[in-house]
C-alpha positions as CSV (number, residue, x, y, z in Angstrom):
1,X,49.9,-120.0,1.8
2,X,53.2,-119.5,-0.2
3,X,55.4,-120.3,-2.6
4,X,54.4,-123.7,-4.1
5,X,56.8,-126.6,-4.3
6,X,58.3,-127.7,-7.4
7,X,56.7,-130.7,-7.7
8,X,53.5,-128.8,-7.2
9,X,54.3,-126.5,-9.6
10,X,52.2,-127.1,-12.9
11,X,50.2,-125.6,-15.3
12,X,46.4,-124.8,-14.9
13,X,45.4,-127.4,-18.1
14,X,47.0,-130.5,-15.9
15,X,43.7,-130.3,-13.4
16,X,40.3,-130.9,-14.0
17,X,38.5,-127.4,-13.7
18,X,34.7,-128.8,-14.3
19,X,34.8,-126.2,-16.9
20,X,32.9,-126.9,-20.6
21,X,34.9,-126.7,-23.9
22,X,33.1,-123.6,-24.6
23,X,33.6,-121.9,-21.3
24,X,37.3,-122.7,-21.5
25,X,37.8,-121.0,-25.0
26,X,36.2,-117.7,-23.5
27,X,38.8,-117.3,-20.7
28,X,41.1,-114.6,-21.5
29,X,44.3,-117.4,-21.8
30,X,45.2,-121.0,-22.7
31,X,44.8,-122.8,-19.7
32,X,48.1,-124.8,-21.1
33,X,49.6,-121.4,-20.9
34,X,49.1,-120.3,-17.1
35,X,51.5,-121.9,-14.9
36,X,50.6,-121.9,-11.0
37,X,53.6,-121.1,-8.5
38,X,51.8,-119.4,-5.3
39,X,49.1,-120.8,-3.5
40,X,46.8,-119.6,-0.7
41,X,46.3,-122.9,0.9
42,X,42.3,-123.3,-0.4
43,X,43.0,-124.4,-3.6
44,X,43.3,-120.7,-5.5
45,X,46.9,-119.8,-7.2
46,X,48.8,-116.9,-8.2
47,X,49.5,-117.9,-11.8
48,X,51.7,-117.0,-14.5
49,X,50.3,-116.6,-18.3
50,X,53.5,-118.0,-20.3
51,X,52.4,-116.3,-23.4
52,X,52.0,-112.3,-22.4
53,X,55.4,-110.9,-21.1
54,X,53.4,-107.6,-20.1
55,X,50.5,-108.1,-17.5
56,X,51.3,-112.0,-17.3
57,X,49.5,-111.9,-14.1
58,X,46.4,-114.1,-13.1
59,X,44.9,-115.0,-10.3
60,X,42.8,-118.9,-10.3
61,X,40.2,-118.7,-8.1
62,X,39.2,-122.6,-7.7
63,X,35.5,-121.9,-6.4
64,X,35.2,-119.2,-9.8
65,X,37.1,-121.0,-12.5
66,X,35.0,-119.8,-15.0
67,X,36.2,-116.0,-14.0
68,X,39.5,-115.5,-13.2
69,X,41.2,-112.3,-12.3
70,X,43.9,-110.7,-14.9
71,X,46.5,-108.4,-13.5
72,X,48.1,-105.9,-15.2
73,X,50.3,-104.8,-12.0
74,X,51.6,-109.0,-11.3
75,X,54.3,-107.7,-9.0
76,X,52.0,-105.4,-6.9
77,X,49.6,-108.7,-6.5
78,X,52.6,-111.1,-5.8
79,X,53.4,-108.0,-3.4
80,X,50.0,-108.3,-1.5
81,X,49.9,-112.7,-1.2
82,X,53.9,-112.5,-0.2
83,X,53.2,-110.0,2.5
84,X,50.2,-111.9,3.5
85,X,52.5,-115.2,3.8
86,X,55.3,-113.9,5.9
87,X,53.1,-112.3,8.3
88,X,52.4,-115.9,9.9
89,X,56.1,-116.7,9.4
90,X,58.1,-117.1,12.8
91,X,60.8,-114.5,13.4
92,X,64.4,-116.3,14.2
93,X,66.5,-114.0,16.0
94,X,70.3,-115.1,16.2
C-alpha cells in the first residue's frame, strides 16, 4: 500500500476493466479522466478525476468497477490510506 510509482502511475482508461460500453458511460467520470496515484496493494486505487477541481476524489475498487466511490472530502480519504500506509512503515531512529 502507498504511493504508486511513476511508471505505475496512469490513468484508469489504460486497463481493461471488463466493463460494457454502456456501463462505462453511466460512471459518474471519463475513465480517461481519473488518474490512479495510491494503491492498496489488491489492485484498488485512490484516483484523481482530472476534470472536477472540487471533490476530484475517487476511489477504484478493482473487484466493483462498475461502482466506484466519489469523494467530496479527497484529502480526508488520502488522510485515512496514508495513515493506514505508514503504520507498517519501520521507524529509523538516528
Amino acid at each position: 500500500m502507498g504511493p504508486l510509482p511513476l511508471d505505475r502511475v496512469k490513468f484508469l482508461s489504460d486497463d481493461e476493466w471488463s466493463i460494457e460500453r454502456h456501463e462505462i458511460a453511466k460512471l459518474p467520470f471519463r475513465l480517461e479522466a481519473v488518474l490512479t496515484f495510491f494503491g492498496n496493494g489488491s489492485g484498488d486505487y485512490l484516483c484523481v478525476d482530472t476534470d472536477r477541481a472540487e471533490e476530484p476524489g475517487v476511489v477504484w475498487w478493482h473487484e466493483q468497477p462498475r461502482r466506484p466511490d466519489v469523494h467530496q472530502d479527497f484529502w480526508a480519504v488520502l488522510d485515512a490510506w496514508f495513515s493506514i500506509f505508514t503504520e507498517g512503515a519501520e521507524r529509523v531512529h538516528r
